[in-house]
PDBQT receptor file of N, H, CA, C and O in Angstrom, charges set to zero:
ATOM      1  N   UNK A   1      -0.250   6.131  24.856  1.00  0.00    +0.000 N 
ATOM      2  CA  UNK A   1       0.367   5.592  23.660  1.00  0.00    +0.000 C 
ATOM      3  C   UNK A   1       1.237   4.419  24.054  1.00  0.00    +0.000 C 
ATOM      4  O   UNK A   1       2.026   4.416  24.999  1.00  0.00    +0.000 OA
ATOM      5  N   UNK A   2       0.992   3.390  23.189  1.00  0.00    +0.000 N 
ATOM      6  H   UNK A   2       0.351   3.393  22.421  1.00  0.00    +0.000 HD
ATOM      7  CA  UNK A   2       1.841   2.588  23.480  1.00  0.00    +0.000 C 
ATOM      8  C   UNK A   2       3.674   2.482  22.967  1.00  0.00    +0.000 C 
ATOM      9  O   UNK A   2       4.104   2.368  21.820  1.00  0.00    +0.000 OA
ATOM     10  N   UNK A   3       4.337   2.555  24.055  1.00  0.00    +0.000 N 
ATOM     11  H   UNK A   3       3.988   2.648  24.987  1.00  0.00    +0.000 HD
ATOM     12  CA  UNK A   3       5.697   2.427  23.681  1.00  0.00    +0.000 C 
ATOM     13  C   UNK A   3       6.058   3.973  23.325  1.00  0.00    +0.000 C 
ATOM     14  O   UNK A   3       7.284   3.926  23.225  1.00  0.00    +0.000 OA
ATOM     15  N   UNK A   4       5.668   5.306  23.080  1.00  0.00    +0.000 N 
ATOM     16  H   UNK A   4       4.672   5.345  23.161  1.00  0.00    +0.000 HD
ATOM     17  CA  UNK A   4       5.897   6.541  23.207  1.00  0.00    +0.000 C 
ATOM     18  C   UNK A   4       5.411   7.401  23.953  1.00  0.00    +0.000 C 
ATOM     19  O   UNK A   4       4.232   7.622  24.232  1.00  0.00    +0.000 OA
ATOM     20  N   UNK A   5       6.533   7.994  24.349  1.00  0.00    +0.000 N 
ATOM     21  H   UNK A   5       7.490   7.814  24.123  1.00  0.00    +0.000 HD
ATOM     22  CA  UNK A   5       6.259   9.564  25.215  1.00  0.00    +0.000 C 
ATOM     23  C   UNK A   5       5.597  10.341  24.579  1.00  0.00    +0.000 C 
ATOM     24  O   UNK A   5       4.570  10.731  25.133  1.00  0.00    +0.000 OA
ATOM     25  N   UNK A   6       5.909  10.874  23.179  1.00  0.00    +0.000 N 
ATOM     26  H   UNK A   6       6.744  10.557  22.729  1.00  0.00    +0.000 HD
ATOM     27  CA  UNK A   6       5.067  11.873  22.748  1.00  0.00    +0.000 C 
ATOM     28  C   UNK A   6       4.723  11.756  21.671  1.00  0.00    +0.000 C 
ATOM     29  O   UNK A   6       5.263  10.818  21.085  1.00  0.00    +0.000 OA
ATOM     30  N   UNK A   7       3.781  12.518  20.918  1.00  0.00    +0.000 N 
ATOM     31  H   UNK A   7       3.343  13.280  21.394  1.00  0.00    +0.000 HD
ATOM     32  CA  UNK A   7       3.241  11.952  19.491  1.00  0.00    +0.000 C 
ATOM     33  C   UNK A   7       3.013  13.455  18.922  1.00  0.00    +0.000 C 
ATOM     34  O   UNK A   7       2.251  14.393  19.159  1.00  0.00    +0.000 OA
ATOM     35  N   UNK A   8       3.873  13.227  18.217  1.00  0.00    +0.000 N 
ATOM     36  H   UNK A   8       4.492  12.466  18.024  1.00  0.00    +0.000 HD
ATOM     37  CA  UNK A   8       3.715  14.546  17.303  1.00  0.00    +0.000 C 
ATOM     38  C   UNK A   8       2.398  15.016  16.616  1.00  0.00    +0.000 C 
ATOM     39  O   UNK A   8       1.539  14.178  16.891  1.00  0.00    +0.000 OA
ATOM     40  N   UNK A   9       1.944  15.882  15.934  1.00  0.00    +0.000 N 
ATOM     41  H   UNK A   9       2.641  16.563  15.711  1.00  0.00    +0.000 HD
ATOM     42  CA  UNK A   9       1.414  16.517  14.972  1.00  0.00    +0.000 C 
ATOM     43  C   UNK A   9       1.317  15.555  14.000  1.00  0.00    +0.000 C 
ATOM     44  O   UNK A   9       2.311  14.831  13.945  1.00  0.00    +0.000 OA
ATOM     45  N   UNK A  10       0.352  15.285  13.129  1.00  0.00    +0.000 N 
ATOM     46  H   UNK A  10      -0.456  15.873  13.174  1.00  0.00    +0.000 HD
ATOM     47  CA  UNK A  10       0.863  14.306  12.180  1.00  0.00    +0.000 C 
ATOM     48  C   UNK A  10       1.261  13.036  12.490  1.00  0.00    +0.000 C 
ATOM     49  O   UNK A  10       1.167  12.011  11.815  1.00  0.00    +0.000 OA
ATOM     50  N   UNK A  11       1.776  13.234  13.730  1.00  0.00    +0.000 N 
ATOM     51  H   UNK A  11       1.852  14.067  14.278  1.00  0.00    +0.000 HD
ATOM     52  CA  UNK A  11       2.192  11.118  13.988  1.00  0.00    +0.000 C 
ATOM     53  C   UNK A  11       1.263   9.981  14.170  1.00  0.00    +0.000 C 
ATOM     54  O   UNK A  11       0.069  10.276  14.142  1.00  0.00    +0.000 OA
ATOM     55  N   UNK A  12       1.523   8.945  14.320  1.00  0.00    +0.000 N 
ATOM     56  H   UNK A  12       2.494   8.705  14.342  1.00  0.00    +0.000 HD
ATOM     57  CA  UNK A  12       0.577   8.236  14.314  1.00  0.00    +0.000 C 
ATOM     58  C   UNK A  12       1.545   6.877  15.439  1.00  0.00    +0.000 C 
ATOM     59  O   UNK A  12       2.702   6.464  15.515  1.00  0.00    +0.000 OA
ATOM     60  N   UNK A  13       0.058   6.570  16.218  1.00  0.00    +0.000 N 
ATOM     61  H   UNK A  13      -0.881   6.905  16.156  1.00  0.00    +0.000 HD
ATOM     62  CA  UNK A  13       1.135   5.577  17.095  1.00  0.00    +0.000 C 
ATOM     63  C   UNK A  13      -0.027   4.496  17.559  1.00  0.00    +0.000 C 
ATOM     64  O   UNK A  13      -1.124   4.667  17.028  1.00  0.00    +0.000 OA
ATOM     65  N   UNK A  14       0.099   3.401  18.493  1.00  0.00    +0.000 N 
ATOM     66  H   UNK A  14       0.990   3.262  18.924  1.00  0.00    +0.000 HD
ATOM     67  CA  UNK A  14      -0.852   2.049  19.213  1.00  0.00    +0.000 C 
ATOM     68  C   UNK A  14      -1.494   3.057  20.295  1.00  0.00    +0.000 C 
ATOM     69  O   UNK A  14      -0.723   3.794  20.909  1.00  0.00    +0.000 OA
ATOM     70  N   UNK A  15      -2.909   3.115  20.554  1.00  0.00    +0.000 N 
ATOM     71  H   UNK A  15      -3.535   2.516  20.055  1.00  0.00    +0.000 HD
ATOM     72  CA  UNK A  15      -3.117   3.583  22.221  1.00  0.00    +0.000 C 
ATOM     73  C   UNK A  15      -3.741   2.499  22.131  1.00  0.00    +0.000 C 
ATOM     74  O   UNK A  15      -3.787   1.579  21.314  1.00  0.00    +0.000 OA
ATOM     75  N   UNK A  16      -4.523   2.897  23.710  1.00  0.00    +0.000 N 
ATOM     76  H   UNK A  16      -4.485   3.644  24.374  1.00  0.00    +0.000 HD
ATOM     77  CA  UNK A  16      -5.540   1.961  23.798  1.00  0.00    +0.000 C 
ATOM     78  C   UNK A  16      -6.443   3.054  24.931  1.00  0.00    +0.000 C 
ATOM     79  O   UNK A  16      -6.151   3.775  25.885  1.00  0.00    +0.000 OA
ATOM     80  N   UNK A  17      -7.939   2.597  24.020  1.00  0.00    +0.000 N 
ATOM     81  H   UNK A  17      -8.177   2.011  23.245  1.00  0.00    +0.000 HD
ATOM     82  CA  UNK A  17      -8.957   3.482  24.052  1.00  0.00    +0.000 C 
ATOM     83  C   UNK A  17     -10.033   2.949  25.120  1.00  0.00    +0.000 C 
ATOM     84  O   UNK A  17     -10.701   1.933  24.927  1.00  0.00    +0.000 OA
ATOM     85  N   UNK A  18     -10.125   3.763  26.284  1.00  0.00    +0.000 N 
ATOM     86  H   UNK A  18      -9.582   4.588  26.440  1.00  0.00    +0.000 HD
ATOM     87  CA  UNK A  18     -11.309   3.143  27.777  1.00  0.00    +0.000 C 
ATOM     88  C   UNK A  18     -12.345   3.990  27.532  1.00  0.00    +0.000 C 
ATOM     89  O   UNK A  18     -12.360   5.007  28.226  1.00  0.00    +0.000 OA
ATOM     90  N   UNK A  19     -13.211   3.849  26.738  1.00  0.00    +0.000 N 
ATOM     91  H   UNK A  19     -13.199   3.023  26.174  1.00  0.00    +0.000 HD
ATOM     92  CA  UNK A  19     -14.711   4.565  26.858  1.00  0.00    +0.000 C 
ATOM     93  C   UNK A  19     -15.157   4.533  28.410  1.00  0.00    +0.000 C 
ATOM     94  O   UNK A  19     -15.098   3.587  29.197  1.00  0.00    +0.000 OA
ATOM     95  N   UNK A  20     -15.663   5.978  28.633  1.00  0.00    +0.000 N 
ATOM     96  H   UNK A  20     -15.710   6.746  27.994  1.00  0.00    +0.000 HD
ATOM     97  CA  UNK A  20     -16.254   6.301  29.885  1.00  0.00    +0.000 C 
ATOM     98  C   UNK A  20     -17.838   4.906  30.057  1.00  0.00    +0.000 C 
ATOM     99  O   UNK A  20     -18.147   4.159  30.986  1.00  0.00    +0.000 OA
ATOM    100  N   UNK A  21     -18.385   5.106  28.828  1.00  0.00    +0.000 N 
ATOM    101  H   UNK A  21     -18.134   5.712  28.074  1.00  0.00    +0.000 HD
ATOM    102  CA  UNK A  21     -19.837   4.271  28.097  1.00  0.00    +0.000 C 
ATOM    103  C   UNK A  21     -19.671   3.085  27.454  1.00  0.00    +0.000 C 
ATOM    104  O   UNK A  21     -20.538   2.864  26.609  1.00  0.00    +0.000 OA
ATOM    105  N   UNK A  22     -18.549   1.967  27.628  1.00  0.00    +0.000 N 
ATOM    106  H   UNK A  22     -17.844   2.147  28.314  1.00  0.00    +0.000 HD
ATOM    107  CA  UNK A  22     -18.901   0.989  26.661  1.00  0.00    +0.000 C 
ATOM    108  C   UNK A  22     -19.625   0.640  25.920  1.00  0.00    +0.000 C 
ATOM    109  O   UNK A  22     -19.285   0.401  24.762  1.00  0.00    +0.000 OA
ATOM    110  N   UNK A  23     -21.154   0.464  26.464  1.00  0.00    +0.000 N 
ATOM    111  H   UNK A  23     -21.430   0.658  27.405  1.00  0.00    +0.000 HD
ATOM    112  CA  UNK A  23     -22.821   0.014  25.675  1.00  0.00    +0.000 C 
ATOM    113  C   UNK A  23     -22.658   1.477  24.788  1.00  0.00    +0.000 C 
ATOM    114  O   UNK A  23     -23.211   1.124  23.746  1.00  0.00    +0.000 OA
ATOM    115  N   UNK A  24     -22.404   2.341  24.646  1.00  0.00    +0.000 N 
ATOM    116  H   UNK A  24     -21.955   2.628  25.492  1.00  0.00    +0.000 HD
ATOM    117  CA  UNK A  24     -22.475   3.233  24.017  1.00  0.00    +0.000 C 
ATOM    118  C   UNK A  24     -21.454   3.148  22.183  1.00  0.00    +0.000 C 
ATOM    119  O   UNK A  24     -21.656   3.723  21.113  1.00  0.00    +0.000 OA
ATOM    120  N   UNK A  25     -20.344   2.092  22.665  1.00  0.00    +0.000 N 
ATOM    121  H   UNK A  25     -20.180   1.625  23.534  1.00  0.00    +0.000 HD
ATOM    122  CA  UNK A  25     -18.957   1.567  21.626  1.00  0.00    +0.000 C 
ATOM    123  C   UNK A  25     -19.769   0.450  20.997  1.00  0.00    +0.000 C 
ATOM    124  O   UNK A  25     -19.350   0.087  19.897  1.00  0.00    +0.000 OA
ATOM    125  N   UNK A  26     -20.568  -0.011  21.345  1.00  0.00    +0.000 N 
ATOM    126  H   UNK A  26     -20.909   0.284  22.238  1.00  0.00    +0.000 HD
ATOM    127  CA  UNK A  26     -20.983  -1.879  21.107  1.00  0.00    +0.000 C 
ATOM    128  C   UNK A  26     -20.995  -2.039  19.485  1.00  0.00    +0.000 C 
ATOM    129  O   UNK A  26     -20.579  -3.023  18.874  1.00  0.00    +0.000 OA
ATOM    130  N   UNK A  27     -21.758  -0.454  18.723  1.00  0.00    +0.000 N 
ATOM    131  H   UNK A  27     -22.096   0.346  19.219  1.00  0.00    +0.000 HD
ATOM    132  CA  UNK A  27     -21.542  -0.814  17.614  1.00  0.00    +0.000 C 
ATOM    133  C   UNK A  27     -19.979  -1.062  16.596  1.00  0.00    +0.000 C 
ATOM    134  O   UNK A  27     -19.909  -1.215  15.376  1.00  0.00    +0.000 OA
ATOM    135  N   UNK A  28     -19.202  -1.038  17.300  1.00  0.00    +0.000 N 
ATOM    136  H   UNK A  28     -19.258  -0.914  18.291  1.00  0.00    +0.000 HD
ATOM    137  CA  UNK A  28     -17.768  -0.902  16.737  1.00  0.00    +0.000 C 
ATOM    138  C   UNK A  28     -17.138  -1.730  16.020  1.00  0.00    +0.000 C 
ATOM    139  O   UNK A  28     -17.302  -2.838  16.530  1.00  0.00    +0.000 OA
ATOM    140  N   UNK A  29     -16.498  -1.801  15.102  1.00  0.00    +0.000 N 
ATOM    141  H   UNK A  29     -16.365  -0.900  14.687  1.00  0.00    +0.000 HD
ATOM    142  CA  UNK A  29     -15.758  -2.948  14.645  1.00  0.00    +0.000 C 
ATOM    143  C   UNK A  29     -14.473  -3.073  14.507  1.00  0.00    +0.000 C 
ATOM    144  O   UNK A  29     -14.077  -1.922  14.319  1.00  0.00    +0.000 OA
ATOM    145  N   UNK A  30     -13.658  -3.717  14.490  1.00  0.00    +0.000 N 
ATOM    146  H   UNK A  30     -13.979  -4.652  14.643  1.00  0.00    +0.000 HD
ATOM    147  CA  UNK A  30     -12.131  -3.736  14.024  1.00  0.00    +0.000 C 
ATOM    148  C   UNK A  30     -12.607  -2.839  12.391  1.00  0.00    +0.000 C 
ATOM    149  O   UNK A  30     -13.761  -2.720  11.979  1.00  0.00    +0.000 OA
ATOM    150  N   UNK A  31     -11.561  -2.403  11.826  1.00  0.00    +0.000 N 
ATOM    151  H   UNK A  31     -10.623  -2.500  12.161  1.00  0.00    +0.000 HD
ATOM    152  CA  UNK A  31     -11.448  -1.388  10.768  1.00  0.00    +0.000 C 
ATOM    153  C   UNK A  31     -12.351  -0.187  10.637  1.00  0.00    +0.000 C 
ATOM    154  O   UNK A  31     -12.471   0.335   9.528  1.00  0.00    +0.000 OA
ATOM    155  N   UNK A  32     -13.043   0.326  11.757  1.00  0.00    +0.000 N 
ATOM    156  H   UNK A  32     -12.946  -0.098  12.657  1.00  0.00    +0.000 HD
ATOM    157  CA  UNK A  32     -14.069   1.323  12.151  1.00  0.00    +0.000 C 
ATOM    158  C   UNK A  32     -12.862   2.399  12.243  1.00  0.00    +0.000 C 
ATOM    159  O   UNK A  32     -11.789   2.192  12.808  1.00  0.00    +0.000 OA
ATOM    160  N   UNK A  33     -13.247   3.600  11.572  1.00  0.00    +0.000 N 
ATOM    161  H   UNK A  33     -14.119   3.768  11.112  1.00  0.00    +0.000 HD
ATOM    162  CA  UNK A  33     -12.608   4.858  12.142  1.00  0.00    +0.000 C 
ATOM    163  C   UNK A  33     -13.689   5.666  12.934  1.00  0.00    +0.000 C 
ATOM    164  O   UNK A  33     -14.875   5.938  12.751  1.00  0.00    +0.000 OA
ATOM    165  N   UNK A  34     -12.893   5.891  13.753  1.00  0.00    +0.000 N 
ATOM    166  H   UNK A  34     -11.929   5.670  13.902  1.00  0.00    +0.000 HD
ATOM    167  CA  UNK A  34     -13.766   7.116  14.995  1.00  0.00    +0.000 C 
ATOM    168  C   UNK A  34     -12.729   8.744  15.307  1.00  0.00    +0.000 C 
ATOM    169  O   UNK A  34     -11.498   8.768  15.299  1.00  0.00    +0.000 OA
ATOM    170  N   UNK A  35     -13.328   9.545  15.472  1.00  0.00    +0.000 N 
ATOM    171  H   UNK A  35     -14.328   9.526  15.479  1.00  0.00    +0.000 HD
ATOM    172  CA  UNK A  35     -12.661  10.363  15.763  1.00  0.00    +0.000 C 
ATOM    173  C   UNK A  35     -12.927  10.647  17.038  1.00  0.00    +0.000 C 
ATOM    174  O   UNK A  35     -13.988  10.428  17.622  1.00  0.00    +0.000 OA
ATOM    175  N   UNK A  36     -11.566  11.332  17.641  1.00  0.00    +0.000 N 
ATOM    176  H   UNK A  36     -10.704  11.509  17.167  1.00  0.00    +0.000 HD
ATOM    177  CA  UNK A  36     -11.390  11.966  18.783  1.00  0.00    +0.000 C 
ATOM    178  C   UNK A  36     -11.520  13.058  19.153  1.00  0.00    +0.000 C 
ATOM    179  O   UNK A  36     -11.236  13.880  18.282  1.00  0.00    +0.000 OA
ATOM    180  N   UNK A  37     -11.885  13.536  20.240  1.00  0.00    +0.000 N 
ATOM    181  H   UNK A  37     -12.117  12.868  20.947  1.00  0.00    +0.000 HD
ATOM    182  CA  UNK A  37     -12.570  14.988  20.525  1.00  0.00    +0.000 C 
ATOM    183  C   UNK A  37     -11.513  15.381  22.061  1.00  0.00    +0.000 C 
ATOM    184  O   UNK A  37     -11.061  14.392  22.638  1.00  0.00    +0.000 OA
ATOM    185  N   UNK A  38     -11.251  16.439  22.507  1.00  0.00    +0.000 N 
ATOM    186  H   UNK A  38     -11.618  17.243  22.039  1.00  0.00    +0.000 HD
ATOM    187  CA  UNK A  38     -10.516  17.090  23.659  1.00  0.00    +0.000 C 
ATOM    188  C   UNK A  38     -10.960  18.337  23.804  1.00  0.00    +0.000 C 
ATOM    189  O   UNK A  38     -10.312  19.251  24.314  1.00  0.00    +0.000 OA
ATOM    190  N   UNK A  39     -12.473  18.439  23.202  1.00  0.00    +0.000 N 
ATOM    191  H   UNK A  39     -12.999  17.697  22.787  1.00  0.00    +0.000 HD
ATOM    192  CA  UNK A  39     -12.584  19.791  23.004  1.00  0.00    +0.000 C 
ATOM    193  C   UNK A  39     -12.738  19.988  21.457  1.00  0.00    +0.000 C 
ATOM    194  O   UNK A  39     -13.014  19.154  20.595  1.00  0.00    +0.000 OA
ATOM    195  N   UNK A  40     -12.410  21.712  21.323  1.00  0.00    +0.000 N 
ATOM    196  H   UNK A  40     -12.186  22.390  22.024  1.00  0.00    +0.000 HD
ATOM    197  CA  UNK A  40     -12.400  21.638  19.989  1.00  0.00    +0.000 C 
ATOM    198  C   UNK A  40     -11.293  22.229  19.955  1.00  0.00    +0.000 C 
ATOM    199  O   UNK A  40     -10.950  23.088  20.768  1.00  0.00    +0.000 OA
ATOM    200  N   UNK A  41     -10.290  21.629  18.541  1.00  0.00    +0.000 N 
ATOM    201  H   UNK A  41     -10.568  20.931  17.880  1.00  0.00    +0.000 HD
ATOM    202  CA  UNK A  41     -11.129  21.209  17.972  1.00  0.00    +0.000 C 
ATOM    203  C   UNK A  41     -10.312  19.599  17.540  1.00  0.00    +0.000 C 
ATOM    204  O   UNK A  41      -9.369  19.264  18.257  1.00  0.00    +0.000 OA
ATOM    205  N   UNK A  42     -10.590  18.973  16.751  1.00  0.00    +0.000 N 
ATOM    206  H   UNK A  42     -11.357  19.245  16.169  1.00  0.00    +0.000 HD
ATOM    207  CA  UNK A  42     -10.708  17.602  17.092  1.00  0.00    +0.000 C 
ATOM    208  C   UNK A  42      -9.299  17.180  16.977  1.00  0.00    +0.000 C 
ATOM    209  O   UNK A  42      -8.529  17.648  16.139  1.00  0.00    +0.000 OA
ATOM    210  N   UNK A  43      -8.882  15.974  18.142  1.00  0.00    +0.000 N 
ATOM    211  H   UNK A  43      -9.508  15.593  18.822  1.00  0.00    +0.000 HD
ATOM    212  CA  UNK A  43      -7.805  15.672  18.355  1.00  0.00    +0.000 C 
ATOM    213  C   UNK A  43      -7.056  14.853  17.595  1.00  0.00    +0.000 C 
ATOM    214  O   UNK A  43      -5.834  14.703  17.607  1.00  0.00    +0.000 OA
ATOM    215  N   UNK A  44      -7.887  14.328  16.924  1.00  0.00    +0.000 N 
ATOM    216  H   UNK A  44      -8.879  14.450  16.914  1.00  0.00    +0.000 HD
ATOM    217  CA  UNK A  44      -7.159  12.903  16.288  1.00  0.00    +0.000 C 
ATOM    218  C   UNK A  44      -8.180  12.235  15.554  1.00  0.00    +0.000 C 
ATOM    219  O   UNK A  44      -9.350  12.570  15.743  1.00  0.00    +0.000 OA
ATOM    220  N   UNK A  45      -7.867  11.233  14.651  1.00  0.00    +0.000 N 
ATOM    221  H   UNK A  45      -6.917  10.961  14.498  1.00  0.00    +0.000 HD
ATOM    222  CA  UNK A  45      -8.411  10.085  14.528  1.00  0.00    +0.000 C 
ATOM    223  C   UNK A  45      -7.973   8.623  14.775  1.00  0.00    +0.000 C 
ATOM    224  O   UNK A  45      -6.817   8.271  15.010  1.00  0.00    +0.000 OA
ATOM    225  N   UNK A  46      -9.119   7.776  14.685  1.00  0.00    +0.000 N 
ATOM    226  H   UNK A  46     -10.058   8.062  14.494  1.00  0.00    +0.000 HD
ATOM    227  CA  UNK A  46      -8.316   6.212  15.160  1.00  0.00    +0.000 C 
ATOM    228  C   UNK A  46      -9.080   5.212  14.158  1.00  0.00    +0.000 C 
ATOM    229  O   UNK A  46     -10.233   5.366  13.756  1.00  0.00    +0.000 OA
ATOM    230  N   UNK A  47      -8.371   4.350  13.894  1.00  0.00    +0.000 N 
ATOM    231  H   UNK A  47      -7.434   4.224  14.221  1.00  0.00    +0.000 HD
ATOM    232  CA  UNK A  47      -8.577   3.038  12.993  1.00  0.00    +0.000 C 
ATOM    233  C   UNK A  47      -8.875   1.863  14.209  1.00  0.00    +0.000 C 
ATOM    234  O   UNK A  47      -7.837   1.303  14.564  1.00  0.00    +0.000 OA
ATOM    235  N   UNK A  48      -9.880   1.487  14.774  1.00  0.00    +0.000 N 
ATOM    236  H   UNK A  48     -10.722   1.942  14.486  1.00  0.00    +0.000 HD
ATOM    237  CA  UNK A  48      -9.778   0.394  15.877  1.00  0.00    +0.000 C 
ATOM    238  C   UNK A  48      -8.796  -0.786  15.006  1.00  0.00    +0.000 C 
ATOM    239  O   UNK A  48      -8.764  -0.719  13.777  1.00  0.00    +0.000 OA
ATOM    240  N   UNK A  49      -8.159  -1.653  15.604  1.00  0.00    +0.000 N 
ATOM    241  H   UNK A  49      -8.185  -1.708  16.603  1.00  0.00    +0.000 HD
ATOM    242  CA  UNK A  49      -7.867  -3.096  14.913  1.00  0.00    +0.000 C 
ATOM    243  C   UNK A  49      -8.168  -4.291  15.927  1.00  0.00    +0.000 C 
ATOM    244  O   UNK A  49      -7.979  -5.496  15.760  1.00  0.00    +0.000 OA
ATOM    245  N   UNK A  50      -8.679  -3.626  16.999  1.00  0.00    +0.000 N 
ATOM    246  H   UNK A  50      -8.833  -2.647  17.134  1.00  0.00    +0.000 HD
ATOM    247  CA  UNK A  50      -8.825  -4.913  18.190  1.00  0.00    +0.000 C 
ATOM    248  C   UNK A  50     -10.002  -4.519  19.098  1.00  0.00    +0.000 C 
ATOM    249  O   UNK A  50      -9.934  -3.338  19.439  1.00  0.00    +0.000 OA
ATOM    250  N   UNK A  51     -11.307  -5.340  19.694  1.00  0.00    +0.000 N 
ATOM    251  H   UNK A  51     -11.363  -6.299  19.417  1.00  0.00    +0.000 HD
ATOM    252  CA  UNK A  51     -12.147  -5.138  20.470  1.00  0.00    +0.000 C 
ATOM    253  C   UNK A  51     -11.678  -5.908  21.697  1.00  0.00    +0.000 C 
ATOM    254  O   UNK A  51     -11.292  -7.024  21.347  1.00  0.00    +0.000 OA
ATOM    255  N   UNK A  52     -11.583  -5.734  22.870  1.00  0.00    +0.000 N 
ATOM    256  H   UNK A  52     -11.897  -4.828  23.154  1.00  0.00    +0.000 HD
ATOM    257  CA  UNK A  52     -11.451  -6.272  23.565  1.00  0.00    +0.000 C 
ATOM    258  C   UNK A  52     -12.364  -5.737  25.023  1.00  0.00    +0.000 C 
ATOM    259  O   UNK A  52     -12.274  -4.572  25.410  1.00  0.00    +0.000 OA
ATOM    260  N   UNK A  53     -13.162  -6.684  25.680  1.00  0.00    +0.000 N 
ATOM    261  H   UNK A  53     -13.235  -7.630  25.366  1.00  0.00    +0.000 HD
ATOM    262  CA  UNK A  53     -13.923  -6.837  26.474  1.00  0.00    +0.000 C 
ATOM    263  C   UNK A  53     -13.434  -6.008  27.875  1.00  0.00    +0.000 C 
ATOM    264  O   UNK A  53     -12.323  -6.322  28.302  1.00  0.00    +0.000 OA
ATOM    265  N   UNK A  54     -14.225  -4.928  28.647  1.00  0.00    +0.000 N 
ATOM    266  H   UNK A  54     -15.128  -4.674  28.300  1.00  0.00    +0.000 HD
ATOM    267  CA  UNK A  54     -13.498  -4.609  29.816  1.00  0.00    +0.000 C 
ATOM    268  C   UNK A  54     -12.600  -5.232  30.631  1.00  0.00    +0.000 C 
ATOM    269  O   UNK A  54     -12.547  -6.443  30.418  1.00  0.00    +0.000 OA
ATOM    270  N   UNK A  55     -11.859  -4.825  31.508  1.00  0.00    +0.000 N 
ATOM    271  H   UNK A  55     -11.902  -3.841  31.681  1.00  0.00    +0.000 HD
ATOM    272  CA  UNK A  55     -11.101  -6.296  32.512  1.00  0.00    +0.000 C 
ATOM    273  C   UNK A  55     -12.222  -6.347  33.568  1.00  0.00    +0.000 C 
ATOM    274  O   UNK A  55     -12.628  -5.193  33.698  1.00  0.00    +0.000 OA
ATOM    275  N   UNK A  56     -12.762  -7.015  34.215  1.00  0.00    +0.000 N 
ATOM    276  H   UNK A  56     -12.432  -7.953  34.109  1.00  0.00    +0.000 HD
ATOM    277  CA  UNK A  56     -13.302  -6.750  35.687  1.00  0.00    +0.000 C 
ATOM    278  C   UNK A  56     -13.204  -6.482  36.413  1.00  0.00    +0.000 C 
ATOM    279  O   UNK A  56     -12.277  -7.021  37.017  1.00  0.00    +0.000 OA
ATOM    280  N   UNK A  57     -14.104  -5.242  37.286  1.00  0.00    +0.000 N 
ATOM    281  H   UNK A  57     -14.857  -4.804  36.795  1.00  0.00    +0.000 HD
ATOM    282  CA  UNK A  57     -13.593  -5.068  38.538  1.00  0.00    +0.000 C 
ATOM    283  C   UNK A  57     -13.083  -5.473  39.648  1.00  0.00    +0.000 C 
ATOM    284  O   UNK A  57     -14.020  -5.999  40.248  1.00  0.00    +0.000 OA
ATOM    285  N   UNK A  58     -11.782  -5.567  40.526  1.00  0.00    +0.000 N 
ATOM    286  H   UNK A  58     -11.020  -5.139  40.039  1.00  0.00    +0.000 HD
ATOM    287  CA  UNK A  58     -12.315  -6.517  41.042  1.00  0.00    +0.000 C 
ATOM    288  C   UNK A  58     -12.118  -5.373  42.659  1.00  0.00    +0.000 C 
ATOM    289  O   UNK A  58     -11.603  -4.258  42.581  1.00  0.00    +0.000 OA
ATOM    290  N   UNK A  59     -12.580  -5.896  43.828  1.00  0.00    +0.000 N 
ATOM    291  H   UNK A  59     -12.999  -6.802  43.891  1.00  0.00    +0.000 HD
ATOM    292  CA  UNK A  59     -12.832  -5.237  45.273  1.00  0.00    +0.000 C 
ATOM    293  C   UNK A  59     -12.068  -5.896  45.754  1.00  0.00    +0.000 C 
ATOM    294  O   UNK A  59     -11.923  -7.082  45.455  1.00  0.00    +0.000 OA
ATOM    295  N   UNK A  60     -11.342  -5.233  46.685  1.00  0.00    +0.000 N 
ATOM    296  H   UNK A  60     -11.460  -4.270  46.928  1.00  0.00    +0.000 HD
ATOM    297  CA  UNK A  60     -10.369  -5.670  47.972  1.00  0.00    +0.000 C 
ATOM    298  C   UNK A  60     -11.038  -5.352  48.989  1.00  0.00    +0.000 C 
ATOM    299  O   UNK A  60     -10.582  -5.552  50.115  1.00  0.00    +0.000 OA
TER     300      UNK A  60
């Protein structure tokens, strides 16, 4: 979460979301809701408002 420690029940806060599958997200859009899973049973939901491209790997 961005800028909080904890997020209540009911709260609502900024994350930011790293798909294991990107090519799997591609269909996504800003104002897309997706829900979240941790198991069951479901954790959350999310409103995307921003796509933004992986960073690159980079090797040392």
């Amino acid at each position: 979460m961005e800028h909080r420690p904890l997020l209540e029940p009911g709260g609502s806060a900024t994350v930011r979301l790293a798909p294991l599958a990107p090519e799997h997200w591609s269909h996504l859009a800003p104002g897309d809701v997706i829900t979240m899973y941790e198991g069951r049973p479901v954790a959350g939901t999310a409103t995307l408002i921003e796509i933004a491209p992986p960073a690159p790997i980079t090797r040392t």
